[in-house]
N, C-alpha and C positions, 0 to 999 in steps of 0.2 A: 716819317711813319716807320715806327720799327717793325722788322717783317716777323711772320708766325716763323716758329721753331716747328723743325721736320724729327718726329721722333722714328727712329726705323732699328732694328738689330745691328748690335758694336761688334764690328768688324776690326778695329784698329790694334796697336802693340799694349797697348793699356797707360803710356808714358804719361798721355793726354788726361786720362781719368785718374793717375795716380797724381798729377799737377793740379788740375782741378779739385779734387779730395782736399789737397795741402794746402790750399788757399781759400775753399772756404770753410775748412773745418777752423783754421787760423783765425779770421775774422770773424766768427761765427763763439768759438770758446776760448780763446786765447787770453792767457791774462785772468779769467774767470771760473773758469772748468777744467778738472783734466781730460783728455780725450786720448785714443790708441788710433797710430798712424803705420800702414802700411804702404809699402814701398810700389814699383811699378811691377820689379821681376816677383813679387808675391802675387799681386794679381794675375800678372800671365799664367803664374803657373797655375793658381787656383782656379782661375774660371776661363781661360783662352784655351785650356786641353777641351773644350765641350764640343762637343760637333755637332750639337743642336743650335750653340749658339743663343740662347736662350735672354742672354745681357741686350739689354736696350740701351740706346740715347738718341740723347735733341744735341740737334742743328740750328746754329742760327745764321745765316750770311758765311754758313762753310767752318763756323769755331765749334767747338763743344760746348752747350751750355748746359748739360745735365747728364745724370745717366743713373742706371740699377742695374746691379750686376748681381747673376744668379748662375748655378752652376747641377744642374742635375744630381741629386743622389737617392737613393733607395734608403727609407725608413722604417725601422719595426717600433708601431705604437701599442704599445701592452700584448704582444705577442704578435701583431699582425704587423704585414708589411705590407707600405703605401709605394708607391712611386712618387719624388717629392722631388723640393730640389733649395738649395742653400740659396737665400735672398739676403744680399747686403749690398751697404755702398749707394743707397739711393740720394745723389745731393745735384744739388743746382746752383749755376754760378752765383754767388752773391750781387753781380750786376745784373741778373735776370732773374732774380727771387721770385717766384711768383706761385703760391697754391698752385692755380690752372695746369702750370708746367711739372710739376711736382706728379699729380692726379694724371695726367697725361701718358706720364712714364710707368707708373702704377697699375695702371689699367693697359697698356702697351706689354707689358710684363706677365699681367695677368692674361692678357690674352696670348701669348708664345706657352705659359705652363697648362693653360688647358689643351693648347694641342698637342703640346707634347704629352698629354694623355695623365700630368700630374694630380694626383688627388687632393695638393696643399702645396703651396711654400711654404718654407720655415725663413721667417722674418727674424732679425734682430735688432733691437731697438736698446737704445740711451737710457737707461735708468738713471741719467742724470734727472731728477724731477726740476723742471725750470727751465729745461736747455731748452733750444730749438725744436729739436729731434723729441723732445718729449713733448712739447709742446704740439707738433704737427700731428704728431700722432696718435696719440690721444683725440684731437680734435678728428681726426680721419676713421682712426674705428668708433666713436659718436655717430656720424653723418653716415658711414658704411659699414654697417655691424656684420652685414652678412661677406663681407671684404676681408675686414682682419677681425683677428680675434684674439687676444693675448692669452697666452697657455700657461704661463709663469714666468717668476723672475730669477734670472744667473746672479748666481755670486760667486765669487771667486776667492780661492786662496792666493796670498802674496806674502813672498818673503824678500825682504830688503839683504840684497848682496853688497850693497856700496852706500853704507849709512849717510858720509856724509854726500856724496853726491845728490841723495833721495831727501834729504832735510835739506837741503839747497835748492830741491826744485818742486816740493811741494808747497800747494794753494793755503794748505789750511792750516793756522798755530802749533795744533795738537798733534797733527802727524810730523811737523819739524824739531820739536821738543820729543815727541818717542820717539825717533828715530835717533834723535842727537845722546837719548838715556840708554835707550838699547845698544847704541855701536858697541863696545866692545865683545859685549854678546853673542849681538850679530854677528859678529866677524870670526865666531869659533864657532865650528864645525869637526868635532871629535869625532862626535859618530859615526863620516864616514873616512875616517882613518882606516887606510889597509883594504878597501875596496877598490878595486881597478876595475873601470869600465871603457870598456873597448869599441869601436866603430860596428854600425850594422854591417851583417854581411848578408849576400843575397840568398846563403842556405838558412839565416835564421827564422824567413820567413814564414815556416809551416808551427814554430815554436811558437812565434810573437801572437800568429791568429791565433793557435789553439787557448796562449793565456787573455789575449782578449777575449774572445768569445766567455770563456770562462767570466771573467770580472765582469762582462757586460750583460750577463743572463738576467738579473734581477732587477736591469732597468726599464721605467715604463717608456719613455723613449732614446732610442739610439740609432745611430747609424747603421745601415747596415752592409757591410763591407765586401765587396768581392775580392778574389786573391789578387786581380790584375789593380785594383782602385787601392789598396791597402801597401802593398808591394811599390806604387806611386809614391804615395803618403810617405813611406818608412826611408824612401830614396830619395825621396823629391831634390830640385836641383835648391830650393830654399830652404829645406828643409833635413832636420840632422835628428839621426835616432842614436842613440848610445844604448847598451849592453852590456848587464852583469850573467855572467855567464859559469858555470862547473864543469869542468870537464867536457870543455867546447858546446857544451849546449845550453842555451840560453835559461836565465835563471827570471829575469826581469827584463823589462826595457822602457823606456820614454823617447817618444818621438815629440821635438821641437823645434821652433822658426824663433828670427827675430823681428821684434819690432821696434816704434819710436812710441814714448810716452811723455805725452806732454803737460807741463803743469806751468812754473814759473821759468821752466827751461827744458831740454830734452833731458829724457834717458834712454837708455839701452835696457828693452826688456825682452826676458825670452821667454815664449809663450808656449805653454807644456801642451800639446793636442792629445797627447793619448800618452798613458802608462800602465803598465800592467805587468804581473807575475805571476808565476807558474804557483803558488799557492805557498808563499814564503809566510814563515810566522812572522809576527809585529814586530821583533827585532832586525831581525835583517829582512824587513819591506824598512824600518824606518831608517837603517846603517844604507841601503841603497838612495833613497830618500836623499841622506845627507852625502854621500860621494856623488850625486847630481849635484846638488846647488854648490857641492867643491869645483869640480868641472864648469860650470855655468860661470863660476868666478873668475876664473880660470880664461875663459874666452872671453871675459869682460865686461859680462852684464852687470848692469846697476839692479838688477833686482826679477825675480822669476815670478809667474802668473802662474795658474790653474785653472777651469772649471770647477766648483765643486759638484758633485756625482758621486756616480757607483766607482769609478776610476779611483778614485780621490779619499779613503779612506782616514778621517779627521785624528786617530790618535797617532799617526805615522805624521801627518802635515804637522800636527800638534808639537808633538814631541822635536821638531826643526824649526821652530819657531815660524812657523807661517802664522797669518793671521788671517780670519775670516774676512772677507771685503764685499758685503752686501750691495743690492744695487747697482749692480755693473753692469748691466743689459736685464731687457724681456726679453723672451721670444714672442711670437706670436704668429697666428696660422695665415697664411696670405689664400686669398681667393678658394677656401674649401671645399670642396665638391661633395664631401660628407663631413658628419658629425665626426671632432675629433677630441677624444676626452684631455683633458689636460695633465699632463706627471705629477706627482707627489714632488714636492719641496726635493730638490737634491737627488733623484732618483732619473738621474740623466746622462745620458755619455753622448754630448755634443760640444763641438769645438765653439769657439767664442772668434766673430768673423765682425 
C-alpha cells in the first residue's frame, strides 16, 4: 500500500525541487514542447529570502514528491495596491502524478496566502495549449472558478543571438528555416556600436527606481517595489544589471538572469526582468537596446527573452530584430479575496517565473 503524501511548508536549499522540476518537466515536454528551466541557486534566491515562507510540499516515505513555490510581493492593480505574492513551479513527481496531490498542494498554498493576509496570487501558467500544464489547468479553473481566474496572456519578445545553435535546437520547421535565413542578420548588431555599458553600482540605485517608476506609471498591473526588494533585484547573487550611464549618472538600465531553454536541445537564455530609462528618445533607447544584446553575446547566450509591457516599448525591440512570441504563459489570480479586474493586452510590468 503506498502511504498518503504529507504536504507541510518547504523548508529545504531548493536542490531537491530544482531536480524534481528537471525531471518531470523532461518527461512531461521533452522532445514535444519547448519549456524554460531554472536552476536551484535561482530558486533560492527568488523565493528562500521569504520569511513567511509561504512555498509548500509533499512527502512521500521522506522523498519530495511535489511542491509550489511562491514568494510574497506587493502589487499595484490599476492604481491600487494589493498585498500578493508570485506563484510558480507547482509540479509533481511523474511517479506520483496524481490530480489529488496536485489540488492538495493548491489549496495547502492557498491557505499559507490567506494568512499571510494576501489579497490574490499571481499564478503563471503554460500557454502551451496541449501540454500538461494547460491541460490541468484549465480543467482546475472549470471545477474552481472562484480559485483561479485567468487575468490574461504573456507574450514575449525574443531575439536569437546564436542562429545557428537556436535552428539546431528548435521543435518546429519554420523557426529552423528563419532562423538559418535570418543568421547573418542576426549576427549584426551596428546599432549598438560605441555604447559602453558598465556593471550596477550600489549609488545607481535612487536613478534606476526613479526611471522605473517612471516607465511603470501607465501599467494596469505591476509590481511594486521597495527600495530594500528592488536594490535585491538589481544585485541579486543570480542576477546581473548593466548600465548606460552620462556623466556617471545613469542614463538606462536592464536587470537579467540566466536560464535553460529547451526544445530538441538546450540553450542558453537570458531573461530580461526589468529595463528602463530616464526618458531617452527612440534612437538611443533602441542604440542601448542593441549594446545589450552586444554584451548578452558576449557572455554567451544563445538568445535574449522579454515580457512584453509598458517596459518593453515595440519600436526599440522592433527596430533589433526581436520578434513578438505569443503564448508564452497566462497569468492568473490564485485564491482571490476580491474582485480583481484583469490588464489590458501588454499593459504590464511583471517578470515571467
Amino acid at each position: 500500500m503506498v502511504a498518503a503524501a504529507t504536504i507541510e511548508p518547504y523548508t529545504g536549499d531548493f536542490e531537491d525541487v530544482a531536480e524534481l522540476t528537471a525531471r518531470a518537466w523532461a518527461e512531461a515536454y521533452g522532445g514535444t514542447h519547448r519549456y524554460l528551466l531554472w536552476d536551484a541557486a535561482f530558486l533560492r534566491w527568488q523565493f528562500g529570502r521569504d520569511p513567511a515562507r509561504l512555498s509548500v510540499a509533499a512527502y512521500r516515505d521522506g522523498a519530495l514528491v511535489g511542491a509550489y513555490l511562491a514568494t510574497p510581493h506587493d502589487v499595484r492593480v490599476h492604481g491600487t495596491n494589493h498585498r500578493s505574492a508570485l506563484c510558480s513551479w507547482c509540479v509533481v513527481a511523474p511517479e506520483h502524478r496524481d490530480p489529488g496531490l496536485a489540488i492538495g498542494l493548491i489549496n495547502a498554498l492557498g491557505a499559507r496566502l490567506k494568512a499571510h493576509g494576501c489579497a490574490f496570487g499571481i499564478g503563471f501558467v503554460s500557454g502551451d495549449e496541449g501540454s500538461l500544464a494547460d491541460r490541468f489547468w484549465r480543467a482546475y479553473s472549470r471545477t474552481y472558478p472562484d480559485k483561479l481566474r485567468f487575468a490574461g496572456a504573456l507574450a514575449a519578445w525574443v531575439r536569437v543571438l546564436n542562429p545557428r545553435r537556436f535552428s539546431a535546437a528548435m521543435l518546429a520547421g519554420w523557426e529552423r528555416i528563419s532562423a538559418r535565413l535570418l543568421g547573418p542578420a542576426a549576427n549584426a548588431l551596428p546599432l549598438g556600436a560605441g555604447l559602453t555599458l558598465r556593471p550596477y553600482r550600489d549609488d545607481d540605485l535612487e536613478a534606476c527606481a526613479s526611471a522605473l517608476k517612471a516607465r511603470s506609471a501607465g501599467a494596469d498591473w505591476t509590481l511594486d517595489w521597495s527600495t530594500a526588494a528592488l536594490s535585491e533585484q538589481l544585485q541579486g547573487p543570480v542576477t546581473n544589471t548593466v548600465v548606460l550611464d552620462r556623466d556617471g549618472r545613469p542614463q538606462a538600465f536592464a536587470n537579467y538572469h540566466g536560464l535553460a531553454l529547451f526544445g530538441r536541445s538546450r540553450l542558453s537564455a537570458a531573461m530580461v526582468d526589468l529595463i528602463a530609462d530616464a526618458g531617452l528618445g527612440l534612437v538611443r533607447r533602441t542604440r542601448f537596446l542593441a549594446a545589450l544584446c552586444r554584451h548578452l553575446r558576449r557572455q554567451g547566450y544563445d538568445l535574449v527573452m522579454a515580457v512584453r509591457g509598458c517596459l518593453t516599448a515595440a519600436p526599440a525591440f522592433l527596430a533589433n530584430m526581436f520578434v513578438p512570441m505569443p503564448g508564452v504563459g497566462r497569468i492568473a489570480t490564485i485564491f482571490p479575496q476580491t474582485e480583481i479586474p484583469a490588464p489590458a493586452p501588454n499593459r504590464l510590468v511583471l517578470p515571467l517565473r
